[in-house]
C-alpha positions in Angstrom: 26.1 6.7 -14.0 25.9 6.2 -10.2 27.9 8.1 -8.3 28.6 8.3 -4.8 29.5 12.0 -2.9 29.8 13.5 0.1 27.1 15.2 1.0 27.8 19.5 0.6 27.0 22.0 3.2 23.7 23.5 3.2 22.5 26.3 0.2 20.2 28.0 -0.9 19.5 27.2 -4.5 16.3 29.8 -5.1 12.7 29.0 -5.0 11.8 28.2 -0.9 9.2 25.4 -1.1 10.9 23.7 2.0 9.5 24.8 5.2 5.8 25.6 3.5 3.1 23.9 4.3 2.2 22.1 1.0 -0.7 19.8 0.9 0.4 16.1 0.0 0.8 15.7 -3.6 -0.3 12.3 -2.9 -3.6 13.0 -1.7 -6.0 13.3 -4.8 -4.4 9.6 -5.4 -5.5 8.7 -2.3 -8.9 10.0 -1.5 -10.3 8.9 -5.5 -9.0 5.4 -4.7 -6.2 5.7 -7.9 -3.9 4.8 -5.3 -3.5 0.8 -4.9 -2.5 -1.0 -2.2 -0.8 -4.8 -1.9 -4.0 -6.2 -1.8 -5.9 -4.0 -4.2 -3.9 -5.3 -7.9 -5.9 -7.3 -9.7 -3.3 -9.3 -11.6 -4.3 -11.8 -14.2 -5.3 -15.6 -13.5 -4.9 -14.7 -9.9 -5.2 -17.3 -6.8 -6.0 -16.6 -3.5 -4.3 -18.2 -0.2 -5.2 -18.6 3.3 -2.7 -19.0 6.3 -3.9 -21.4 9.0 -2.4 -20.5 12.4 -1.5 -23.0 15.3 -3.7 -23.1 18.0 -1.1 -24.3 20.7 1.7 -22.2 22.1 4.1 -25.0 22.3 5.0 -28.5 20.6 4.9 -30.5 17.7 2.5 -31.2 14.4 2.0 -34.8 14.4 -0.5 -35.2 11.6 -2.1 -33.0 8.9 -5.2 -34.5 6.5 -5.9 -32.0 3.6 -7.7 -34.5 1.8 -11.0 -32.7 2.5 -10.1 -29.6 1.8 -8.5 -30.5 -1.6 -11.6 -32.5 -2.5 -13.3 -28.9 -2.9 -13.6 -28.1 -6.9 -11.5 -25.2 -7.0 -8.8 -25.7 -4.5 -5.3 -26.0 -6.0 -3.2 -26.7 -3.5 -2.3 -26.9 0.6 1.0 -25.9 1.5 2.7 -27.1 4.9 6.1 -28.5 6.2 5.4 -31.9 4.1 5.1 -30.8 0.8 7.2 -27.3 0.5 10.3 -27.9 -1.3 13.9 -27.5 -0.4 14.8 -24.1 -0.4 17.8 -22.4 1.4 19.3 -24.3 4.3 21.1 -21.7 6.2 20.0 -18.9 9.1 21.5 -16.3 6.9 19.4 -16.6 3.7 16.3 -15.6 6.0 17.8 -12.6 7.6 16.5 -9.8 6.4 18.4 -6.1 6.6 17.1 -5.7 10.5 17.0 -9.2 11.7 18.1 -9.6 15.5 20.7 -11.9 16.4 19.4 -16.0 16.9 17.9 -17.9 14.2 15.2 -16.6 12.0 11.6 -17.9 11.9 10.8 -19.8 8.6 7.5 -20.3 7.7 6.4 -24.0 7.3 9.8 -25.4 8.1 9.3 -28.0 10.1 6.6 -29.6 12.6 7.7 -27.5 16.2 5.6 -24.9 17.3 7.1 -22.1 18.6 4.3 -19.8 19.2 1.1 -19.5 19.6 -1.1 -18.7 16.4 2.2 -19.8 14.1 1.5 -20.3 10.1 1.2 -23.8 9.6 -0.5 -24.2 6.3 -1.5 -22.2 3.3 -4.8 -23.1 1.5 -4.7 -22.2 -2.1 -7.9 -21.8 -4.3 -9.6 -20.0 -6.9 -11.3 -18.1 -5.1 -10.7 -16.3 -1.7 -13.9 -17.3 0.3 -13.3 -20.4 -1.3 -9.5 -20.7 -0.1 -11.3 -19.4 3.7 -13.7 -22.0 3.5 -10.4 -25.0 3.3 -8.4 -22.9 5.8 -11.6 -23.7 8.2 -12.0 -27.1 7.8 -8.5 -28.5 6.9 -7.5 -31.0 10.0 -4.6 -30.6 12.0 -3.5 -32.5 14.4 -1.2 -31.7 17.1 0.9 -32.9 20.5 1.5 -30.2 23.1 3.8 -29.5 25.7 4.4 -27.2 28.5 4.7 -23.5 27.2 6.0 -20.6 29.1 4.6 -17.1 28.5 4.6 -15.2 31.5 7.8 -12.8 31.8 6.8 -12.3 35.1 8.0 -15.7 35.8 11.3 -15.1 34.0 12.7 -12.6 36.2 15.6 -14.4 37.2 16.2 -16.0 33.7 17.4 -13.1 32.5 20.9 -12.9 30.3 22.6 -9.7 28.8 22.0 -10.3 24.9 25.0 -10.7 22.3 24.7 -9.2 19.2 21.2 -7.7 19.2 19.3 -5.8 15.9 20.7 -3.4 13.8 20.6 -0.4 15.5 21.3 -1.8 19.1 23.7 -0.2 21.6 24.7 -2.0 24.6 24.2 -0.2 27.5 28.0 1.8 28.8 29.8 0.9 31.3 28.9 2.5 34.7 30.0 6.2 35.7 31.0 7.0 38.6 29.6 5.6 42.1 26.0 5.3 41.2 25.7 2.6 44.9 27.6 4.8 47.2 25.6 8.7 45.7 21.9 6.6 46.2 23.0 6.0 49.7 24.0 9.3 50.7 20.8 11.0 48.7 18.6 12.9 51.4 15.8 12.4 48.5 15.3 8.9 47.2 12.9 6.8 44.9 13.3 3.8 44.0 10.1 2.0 41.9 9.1 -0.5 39.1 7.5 0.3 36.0 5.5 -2.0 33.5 4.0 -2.4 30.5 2.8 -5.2 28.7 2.9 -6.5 25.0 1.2 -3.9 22.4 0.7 -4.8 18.9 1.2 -1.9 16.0 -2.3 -2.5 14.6 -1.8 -0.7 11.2 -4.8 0.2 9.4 -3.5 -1.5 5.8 -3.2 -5.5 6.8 -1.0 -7.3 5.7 -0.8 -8.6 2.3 1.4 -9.8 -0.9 0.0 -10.3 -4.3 2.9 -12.1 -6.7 2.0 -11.5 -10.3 3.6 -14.5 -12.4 5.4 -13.4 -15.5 5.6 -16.7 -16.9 9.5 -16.5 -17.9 11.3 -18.9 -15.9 10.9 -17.8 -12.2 9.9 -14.1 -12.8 7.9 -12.5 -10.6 6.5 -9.0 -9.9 5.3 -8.2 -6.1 3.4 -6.4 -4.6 4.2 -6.3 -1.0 2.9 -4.2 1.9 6.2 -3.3 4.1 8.4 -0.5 5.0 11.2 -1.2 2.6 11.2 -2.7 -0.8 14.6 -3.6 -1.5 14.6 -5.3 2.3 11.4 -7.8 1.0 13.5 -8.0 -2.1 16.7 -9.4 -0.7 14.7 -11.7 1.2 12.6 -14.0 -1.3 16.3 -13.6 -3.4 18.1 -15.6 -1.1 15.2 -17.6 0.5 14.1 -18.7 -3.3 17.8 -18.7 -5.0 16.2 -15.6 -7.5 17.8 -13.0 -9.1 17.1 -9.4 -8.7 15.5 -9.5 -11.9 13.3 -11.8 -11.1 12.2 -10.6 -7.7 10.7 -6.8 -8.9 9.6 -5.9 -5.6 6.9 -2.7 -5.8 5.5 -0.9 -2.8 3.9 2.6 -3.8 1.2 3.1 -1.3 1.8 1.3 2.2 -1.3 2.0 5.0 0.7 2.3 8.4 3.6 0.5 9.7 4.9 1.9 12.7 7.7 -0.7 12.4 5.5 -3.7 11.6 6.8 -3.6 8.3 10.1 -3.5 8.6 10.7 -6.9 8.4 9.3 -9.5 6.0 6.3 -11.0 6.7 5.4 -14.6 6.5 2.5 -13.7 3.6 5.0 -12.7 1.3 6.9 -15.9 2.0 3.7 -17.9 1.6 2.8 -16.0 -1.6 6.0 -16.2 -3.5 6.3 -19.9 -2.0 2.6 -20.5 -4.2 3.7 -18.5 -7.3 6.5 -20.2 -8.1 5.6 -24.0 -6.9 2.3 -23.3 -9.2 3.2 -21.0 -11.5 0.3 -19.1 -11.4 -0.2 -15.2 -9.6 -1.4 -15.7 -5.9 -2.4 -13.4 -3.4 -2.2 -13.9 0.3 -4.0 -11.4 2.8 -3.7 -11.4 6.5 -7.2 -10.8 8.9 -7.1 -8.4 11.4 -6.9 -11.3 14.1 -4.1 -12.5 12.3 -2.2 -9.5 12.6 -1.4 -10.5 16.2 0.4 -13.3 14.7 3.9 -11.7 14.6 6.0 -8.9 16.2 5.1 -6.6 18.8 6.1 -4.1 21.7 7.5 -6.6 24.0 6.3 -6.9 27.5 9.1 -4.9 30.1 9.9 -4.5 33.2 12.1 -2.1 34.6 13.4 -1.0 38.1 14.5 2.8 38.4 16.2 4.2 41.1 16.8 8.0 42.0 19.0 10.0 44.4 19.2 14.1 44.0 21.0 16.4 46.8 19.2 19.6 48.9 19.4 21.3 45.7 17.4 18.8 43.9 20.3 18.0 41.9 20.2 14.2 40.3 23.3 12.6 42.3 22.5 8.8 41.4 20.8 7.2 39.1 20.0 3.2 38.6 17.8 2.5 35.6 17.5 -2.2 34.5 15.1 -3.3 32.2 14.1 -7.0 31.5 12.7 -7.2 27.8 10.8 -10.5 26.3 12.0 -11.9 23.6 11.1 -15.3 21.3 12.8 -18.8 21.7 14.7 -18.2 18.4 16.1 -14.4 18.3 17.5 -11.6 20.6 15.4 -8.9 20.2 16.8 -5.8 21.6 15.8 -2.3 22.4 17.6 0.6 23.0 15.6 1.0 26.8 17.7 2.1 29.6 20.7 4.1 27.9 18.4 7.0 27.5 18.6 7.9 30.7 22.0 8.1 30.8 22.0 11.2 28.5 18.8 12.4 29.0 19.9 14.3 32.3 23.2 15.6 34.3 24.1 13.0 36.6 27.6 11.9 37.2 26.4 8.1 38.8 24.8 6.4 36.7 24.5 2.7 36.5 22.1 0.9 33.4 21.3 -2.3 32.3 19.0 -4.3 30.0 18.5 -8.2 29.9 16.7 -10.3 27.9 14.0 -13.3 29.3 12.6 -15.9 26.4 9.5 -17.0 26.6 7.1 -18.7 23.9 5.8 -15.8 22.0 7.1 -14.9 18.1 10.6 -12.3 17.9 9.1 -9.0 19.0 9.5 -6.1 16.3 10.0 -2.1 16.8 6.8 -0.1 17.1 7.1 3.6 17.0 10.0 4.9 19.2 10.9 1.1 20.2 12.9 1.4 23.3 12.3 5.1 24.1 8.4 4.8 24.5 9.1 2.1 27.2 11.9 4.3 28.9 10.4 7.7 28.3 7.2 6.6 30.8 9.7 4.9 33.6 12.2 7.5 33.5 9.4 10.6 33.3 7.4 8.8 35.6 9.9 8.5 38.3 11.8 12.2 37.5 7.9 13.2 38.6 7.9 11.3 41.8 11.3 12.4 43.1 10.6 16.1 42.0 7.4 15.8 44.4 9.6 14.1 47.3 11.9 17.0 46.8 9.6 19.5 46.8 10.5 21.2 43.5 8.1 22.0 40.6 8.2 18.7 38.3 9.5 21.6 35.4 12.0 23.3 37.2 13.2 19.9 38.8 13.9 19.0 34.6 15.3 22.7 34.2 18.1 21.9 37.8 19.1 18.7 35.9 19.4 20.3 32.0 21.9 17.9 30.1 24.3 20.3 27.8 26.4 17.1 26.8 25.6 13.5 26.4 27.0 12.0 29.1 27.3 8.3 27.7 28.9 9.2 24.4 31.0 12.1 26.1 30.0 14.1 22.7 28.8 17.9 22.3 24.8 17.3 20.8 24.8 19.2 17.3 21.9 21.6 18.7 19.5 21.4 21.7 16.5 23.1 22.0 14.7 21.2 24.5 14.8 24.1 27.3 13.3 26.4 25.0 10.6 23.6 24.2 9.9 23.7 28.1 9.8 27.3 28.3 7.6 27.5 25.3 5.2 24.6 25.9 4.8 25.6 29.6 3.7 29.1 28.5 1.3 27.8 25.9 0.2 25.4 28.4 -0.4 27.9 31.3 1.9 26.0 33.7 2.4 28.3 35.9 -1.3 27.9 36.8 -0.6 24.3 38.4 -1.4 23.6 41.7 1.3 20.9 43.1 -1.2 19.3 45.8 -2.7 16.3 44.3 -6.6 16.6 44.5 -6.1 20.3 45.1 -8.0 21.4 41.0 -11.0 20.5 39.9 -14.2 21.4 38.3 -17.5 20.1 40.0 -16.5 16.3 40.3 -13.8 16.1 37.7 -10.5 16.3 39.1 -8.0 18.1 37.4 -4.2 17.5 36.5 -1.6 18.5 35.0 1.8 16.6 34.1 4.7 17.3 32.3 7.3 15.1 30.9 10.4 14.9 28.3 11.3 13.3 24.8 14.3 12.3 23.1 15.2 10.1 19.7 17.9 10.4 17.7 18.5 12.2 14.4 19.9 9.5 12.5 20.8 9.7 8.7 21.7 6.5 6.5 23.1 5.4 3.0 20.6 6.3 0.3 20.5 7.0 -3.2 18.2 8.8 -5.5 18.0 9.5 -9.2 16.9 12.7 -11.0 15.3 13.3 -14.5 14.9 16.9 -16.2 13.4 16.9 -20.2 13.2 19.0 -22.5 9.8 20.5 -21.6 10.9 21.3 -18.2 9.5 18.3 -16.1 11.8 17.2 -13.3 10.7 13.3 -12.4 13.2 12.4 -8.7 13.2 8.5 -7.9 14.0 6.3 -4.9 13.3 3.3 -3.5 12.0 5.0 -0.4 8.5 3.9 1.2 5.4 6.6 2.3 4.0 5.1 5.4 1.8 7.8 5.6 4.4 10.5 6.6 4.1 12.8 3.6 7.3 11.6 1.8 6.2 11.9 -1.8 5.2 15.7 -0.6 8.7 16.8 1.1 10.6 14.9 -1.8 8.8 16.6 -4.2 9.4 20.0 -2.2 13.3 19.4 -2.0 13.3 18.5 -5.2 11.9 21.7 -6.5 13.6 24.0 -4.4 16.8 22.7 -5.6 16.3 23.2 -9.5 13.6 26.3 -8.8 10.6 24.7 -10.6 7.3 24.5 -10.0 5.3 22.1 -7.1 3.4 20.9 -10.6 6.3 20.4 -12.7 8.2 17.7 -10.4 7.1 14.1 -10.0 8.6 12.0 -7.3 8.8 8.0 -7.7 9.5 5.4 -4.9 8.9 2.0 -3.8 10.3 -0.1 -6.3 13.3 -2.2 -6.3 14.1 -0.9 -10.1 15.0 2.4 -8.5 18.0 3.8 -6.6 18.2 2.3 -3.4 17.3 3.6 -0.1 17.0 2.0 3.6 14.1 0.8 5.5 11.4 3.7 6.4 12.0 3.7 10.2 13.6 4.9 12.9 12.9 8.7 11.8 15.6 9.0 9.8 14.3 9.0 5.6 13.9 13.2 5.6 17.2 13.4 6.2 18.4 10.3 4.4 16.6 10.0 1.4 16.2 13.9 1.5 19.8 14.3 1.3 20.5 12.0 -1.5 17.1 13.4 -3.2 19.0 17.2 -3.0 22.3 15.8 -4.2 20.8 14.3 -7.5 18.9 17.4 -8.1 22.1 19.4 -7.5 24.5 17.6 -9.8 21.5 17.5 -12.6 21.8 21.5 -12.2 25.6 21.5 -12.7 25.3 19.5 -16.2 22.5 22.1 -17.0 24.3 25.1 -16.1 27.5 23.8 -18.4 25.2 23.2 -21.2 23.6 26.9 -20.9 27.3 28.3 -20.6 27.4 26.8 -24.3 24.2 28.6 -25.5 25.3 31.8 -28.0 25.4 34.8 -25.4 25.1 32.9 -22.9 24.5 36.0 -19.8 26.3 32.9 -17.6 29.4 32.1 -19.4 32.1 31.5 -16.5 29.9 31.7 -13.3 30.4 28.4 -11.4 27.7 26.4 -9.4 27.4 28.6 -6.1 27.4 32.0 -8.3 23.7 30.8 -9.8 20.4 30.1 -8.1 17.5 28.2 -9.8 14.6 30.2 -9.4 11.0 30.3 -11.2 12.1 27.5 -14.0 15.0 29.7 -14.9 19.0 30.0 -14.0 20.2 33.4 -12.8 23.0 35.1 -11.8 23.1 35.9 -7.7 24.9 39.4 -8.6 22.4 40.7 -11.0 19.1 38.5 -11.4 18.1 39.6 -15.1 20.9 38.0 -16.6 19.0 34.6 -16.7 18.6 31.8 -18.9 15.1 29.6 -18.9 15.7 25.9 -18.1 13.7 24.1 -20.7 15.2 26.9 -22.9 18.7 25.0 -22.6 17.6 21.7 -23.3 16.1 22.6 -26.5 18.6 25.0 -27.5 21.4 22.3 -26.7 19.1 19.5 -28.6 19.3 17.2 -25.4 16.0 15.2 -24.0 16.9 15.4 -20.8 19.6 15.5 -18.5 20.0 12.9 -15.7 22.1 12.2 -12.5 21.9 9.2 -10.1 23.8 10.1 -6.4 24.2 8.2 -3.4 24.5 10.3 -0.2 25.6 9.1 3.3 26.2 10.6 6.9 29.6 13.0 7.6 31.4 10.5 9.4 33.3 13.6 11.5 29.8 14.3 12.8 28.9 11.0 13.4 32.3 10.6 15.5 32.2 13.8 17.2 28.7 14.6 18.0 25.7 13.7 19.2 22.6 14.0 17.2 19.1 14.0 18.8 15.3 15.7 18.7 14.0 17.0 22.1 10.6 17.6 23.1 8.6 18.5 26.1 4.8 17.3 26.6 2.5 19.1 28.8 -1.0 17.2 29.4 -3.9 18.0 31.1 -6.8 15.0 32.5 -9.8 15.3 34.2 -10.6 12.5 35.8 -14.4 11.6 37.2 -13.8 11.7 41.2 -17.0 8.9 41.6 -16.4 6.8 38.4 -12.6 7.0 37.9 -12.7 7.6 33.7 -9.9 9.7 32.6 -10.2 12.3 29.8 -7.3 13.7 28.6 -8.4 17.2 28.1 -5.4 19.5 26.6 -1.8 18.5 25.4 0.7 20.9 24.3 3.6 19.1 22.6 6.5 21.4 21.7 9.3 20.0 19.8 12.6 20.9 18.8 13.8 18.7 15.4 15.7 20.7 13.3 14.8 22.3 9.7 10.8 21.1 9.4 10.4 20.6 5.9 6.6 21.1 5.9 4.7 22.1 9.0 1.6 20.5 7.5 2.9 17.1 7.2 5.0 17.6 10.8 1.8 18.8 12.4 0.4 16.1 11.4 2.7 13.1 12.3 3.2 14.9 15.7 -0.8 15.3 16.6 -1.1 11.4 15.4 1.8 10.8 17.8 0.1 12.4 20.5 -3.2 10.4 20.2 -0.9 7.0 19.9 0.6 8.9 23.4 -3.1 8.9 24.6 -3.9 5.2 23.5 -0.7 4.3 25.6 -1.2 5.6 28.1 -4.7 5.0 28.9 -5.9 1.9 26.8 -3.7 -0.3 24.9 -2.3 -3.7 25.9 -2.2 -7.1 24.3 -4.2 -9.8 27.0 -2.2 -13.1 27.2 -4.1 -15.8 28.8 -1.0 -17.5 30.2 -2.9 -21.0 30.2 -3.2 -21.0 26.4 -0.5 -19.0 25.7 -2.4 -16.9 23.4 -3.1 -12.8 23.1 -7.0 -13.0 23.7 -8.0 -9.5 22.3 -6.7 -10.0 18.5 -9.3 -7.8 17.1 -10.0 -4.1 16.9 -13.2 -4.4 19.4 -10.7 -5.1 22.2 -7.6 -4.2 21.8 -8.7 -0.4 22.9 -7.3 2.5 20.9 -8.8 5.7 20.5 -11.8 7.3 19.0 -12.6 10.4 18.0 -14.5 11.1 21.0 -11.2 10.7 23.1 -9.1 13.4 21.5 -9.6 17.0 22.2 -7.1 19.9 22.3 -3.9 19.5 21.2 -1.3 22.1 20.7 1.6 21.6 18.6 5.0 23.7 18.6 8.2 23.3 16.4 10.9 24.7 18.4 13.1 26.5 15.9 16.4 25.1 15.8 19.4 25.8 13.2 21.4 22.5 13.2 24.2 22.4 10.3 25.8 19.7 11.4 23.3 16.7 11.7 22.9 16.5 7.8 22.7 19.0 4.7 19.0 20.0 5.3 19.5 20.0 8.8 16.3 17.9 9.3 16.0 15.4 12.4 12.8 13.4 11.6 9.8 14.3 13.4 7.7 10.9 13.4 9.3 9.2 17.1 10.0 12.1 19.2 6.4 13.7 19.2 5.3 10.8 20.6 7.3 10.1 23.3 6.7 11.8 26.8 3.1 11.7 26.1 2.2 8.9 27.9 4.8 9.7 31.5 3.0 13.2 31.1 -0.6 11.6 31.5 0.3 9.3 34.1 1.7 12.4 35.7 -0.9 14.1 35.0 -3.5 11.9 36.8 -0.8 12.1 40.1 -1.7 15.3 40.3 -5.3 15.0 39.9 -6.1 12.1 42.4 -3.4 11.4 44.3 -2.3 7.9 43.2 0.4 7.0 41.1 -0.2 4.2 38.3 3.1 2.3 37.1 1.8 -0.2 35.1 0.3 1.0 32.1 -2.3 1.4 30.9 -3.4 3.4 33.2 -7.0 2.3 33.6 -9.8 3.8 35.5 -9.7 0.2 37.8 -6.8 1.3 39.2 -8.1 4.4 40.1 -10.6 3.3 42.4 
């Protein structure tokens, strides 16, 4: 039976597997290929379709001949607005769990074109070069109108956005006289920052294979996203199917930084196939065509600065203008992190919205805080230099003890010892201030600094534990692994809590038959599927412990819960460790096959109320950049964070050193072209849309900051995936300040703007 519970203070239960740095359970699966992917089931009497994209920004379908392509022996079917049936008819059917506010896209709904590269048809066929082969030469035809996708244009169409995404703050009200503080400053900057459009490029594409059950409208899919249960509800309402018959399974999911998070239009495509056909189809998106929906939208934003003879922060002014789609609000949490990020009394923020003819933009890793993060740290550098003070100790003058817009005490903050510890590691102390001033035959070398924060968020999540008779502990949830390592620090938590073995516990996710669990973003499924993960394991060790006080002799007759620890596949007492009972003893001697426990965990609401609840970390980069030919190499980082209890250091290592080369690919190389004429991104393919190599990366230094926190959530976790990444980026455009002299504010910063 489910049950749900508030979640307990943090114990010690025996066995410490959390905070070890176990190798990923999941990665024999993975590197032998037994791990399968959307794309990879080979289903029975499967089809294959192709999405054909728009190639106008703007305006209407006026004519579409398929006969040519359904001449081909072996195509079934071509899908578009004139032939898909009637399905649900209103906005909220197709919102998924983290729609923005407006009106959902819906795939091959009608004949406008809203953006460019839209799905407009889906070419069905036996086979999938086959189904290519239609997509090619299926005839479209098409009247266009006047499309608008330069937000540079839009700067006075901007609008403060209603009810934005799940997730969305409005930036506060103004504190007090941010105007009257900038005027009086005796140091002042005041500068725009850009960046343009970047896609999240995952290495899995997208795809969706449906399996057909053949019973009425049952189906089993396969679907590559970041929540199962979110695809789930979805095709339920969109398709008027029940639970049952929308079995949603996503075991093994190749990168999402947020792309995932919403449906996709494949699986909408693919289901759409399945059930007008009733056959199992498959539907796989190109790389190219991965540029045909969300990404980091393209913002502006204006920053301006005031601090006193003491270098003080006496004013600060931070307005972003965010691009969004014809059809939604998307919204990003941009400016109101620099409301709490330092002390300053005046402070003024706000964030607008421009549309423009491009699809709803979605969250990419640390959405909001990556754009802030590089305006914010950018221009904290450039007053720290007009002021005279060390860009560190200028952070140190203007240390935040309290979160100014919520008016709330943080749980814990480590972030000065981050600075103290990364600047040591770093050799900081070596710097020299004058730009141009370090260098090593004709490189010249810099060194930046810059700061992090993302919040430590926990949601609603259950999970579902399983201990038999032979002393095999199998935990469930319908959690997703991006990549993170959540099958490993599941599978640690679990064993921890009932003292058995790494070997002897199995961890299950991504499917919609188990307990349910949120979307894998934002940072926060450690502490949210953790929690509820620890919980189940908990209460199956309270119906253990009463059956071993039954057991004849029984050495723990009358010891409650807390008086026990499971340690080493066994229950013992805390005031005298040989009396002891083995685990699987119990079950056998009791004659029970197992004993089970389903929980559903959410956040303290005091804490939520009282506090606030954020990581911290503090990047320190050094470049050398080529004096004659302007390339940029970014030579050391040192990244020291500060996020709570870290579960395993090998998994946290890792998501922070990939966050660090995404920090480098920001920074110096990605951007998504638009050639405003056509309306189109130009560089839809890995050969041009830059991102790193191997050759690019070189040193990089990783701290964890250690910080108690037994307040933000039972394991005192605070996700580790968003806030390593942020700060990198402001620290190597910093960084290159120091080295040559000029200051780059619209990223990427390429070696063009150098010279």
């Amino acid at each position: 039976m489910s049950q749900t519970i508030a979640t307990p203070p943090s114990i010690h239960l025996g066995t410490e597997y959390i905070g070890k740095p176990v190798s990923r359970v999941d990665g024999p699966a993975k590197v032998t290929g037994a791990a399968k992917y959307a794309a990879e089931f080979n289903v029975p009497d499967l089809l294959y379709g192709v999405v054909v994209n728009s190639p106008i920004t703007r305006g209407r379908i006026t004519n579409i001949n398929a006969a040519a392509v359904l001449a081909l022996p072996g195509v079934v079917q071509v899908y578009s607005h004139e032939n898909v049936p009637n399905l649900a008819f209103f906005d909220r059917n197709y919102k998924d769990d983290v729609a923005p506010g407006g009106s959902p896209f819906r795939p091959l709904h009608g004949d406008d074109i809203l953006f460019n590269m839209q799905p407009v048809a889906l070419v069905v066929a036996e086979t999938f070069e086959l189904a290519r082969y239609g997509a090619s030469i299926l005839e479209i035809s098409y009247e266009q109108v006047d499309h608008e996708t330069d937000l540079e244009k839009k700067r006075d169409d901007g609008y403060k956005p209603g009810r934005g995404k799940t997730g969305w703050v409005p930036p506060p009200p103004p504190r007090g006289n941010p105007k009257e503080e900038y005027r009086k400053a005796p140091f002042q900057h005041e500068a725009e920052y850009i960046h343009l459009a970047q896609h999240n490029n995952p290495m899995e594409m997208f795809a969706t294979t449906v399996e057909f059950l053949g019973d009425g409208k049952k189906l089993r899919v396969y679907d590559k996203t970041q929540g199962a249960y979110n695809s789930q509800q979805y095709i339920a309402k969109v398709f008027g199917l029940s639970k049952d018959e929308a079995h949603v399974i996503s075991k093994y999911t190749g990168g999402g930084f947020g792309s995932g998070l919403r449906p996709q239009h494949q699986l909408f495509m693919a289901v759409l196939a399945a059930l007008e056909l009733k056959r199992s189809v498959r539907v796989s998106l190109t790389r190219q065509q991965m540029f045909s929906f969300g990404h980091r939208p393209h913002t502006l934003q204006y920053l301006k600065l005031g601090a006193d003879e003491t270098g003080a922060l006496t004013a600060l002014h931070h307005a972003a203008l965010g691009e969004t789609s014809r059809f939604e609000d998307f919204t990003e949490n941009v400016v109101n992190w620099s409301g709490m990020t330092y002390q300053c009394d005046n402070v003024k923020l706000d964030y607008q919205l421009a549309q423009i003819d491009v699809h709803t933009p979605i969250d990419m890793r640390a959405p909001g805080a990556a754009s802030s993060t590089f305006a914010l740290e950018s221009a904290m550098d450039e007053l720290a230099y007009k002021a005279g003070i060390d860009p560190l100790e200028f952070r140190l003058r203007n240390y935040a003890d309290r979160d100014q817009n919520l008016k709330r005490d943080f749980t814990s903050k480590k972030l000065r010892e981050c600075y103290h510890q990364g600047a040591a590691k770093f050799g900081w102390s070596k710097r020299n201030p004058k730009p141009r001033s370090m260098r090593d035959g004709h490189m010249l070398i810099g060194y930046g600094v810059a700061t992090g924060v993302w919040d430590a968020a926990q949601q609603k999540a259950a999970a579902r534990a399983s201990l038999t008779a032979d002393g095999r502990l199998t935990v469930s949830s319908a959690t997703n692994d991006i990549g993170t390592g959540t099958y490993t620090i599941m599978t640690q938590i679990a064993a921890e809590t009932l003292g058995l073995p790494i070997g002897a516990v199995t961890f299950v996710l991504g499917d919609t038959t188990l307990p349910e669990a949120p979307v894998q973003g934002g940072s926060w499924t450690a502490a949210s599927v953790g929690t509820a993960v620890q919980a189940a394991c908990r209460a199956v060790g309270e119906k253990v412990l009463k059956l071993a006080q039954k057991m004849a002799n029984s050495p723990l007759k009358g010891a409650s819960f807390e008086d026990v620890q499971f340690v080493d596949g066994q229950i013992r007492l805390n005031e005298d460790i040989t009396q002891s009972v083995v685990i699987r003893d119990v079950l056998q001697a009791t004659g029970e096959e197992k004993v089970e426990a389903e929980t559903s965990t959410q956040p303290n609401p005091v804490t939520q109320l009282k506090n606030s609840l954020h990581a911290h970390n503090a990047v320190f980069v050094e470049v050398c950049v080529d004096e004659d030919l302007g390339s940029i190499h970014v030579t050391r980082v040192v990244n020291a964070v500060a996020a709570g209890r870290i579960l395993n250091p090998k998994t946290a290592r890792s998501q922070v050193l990939g966050s660090v080369v995404w920090g480098i690919s920001m920074a110096l190389m990605e951007h998504s072209v638009m050639d405003h004429g056509f309306g189109r991104y130009m560089n839809h393919n890995l050969s041009e849309y830059h991102i790193p190599v191997s050759a690019d990366i070189h040193d990089i230094d990783v701290i964890f900051v250690e910080e108690d926190d037994d307040k933000v959530n039972p394991l005192g976790v605070k996700g580790i995936g968003e806030v390593g990444f942020l700060g990198v980026a402001a620290a190597i455009a910093n960084a290159v300040f120091n080295a040559t002299g000029k200051r780059v504010r619209n990223l990427p910063v390429s070696l063009d703007k150098l010279l």
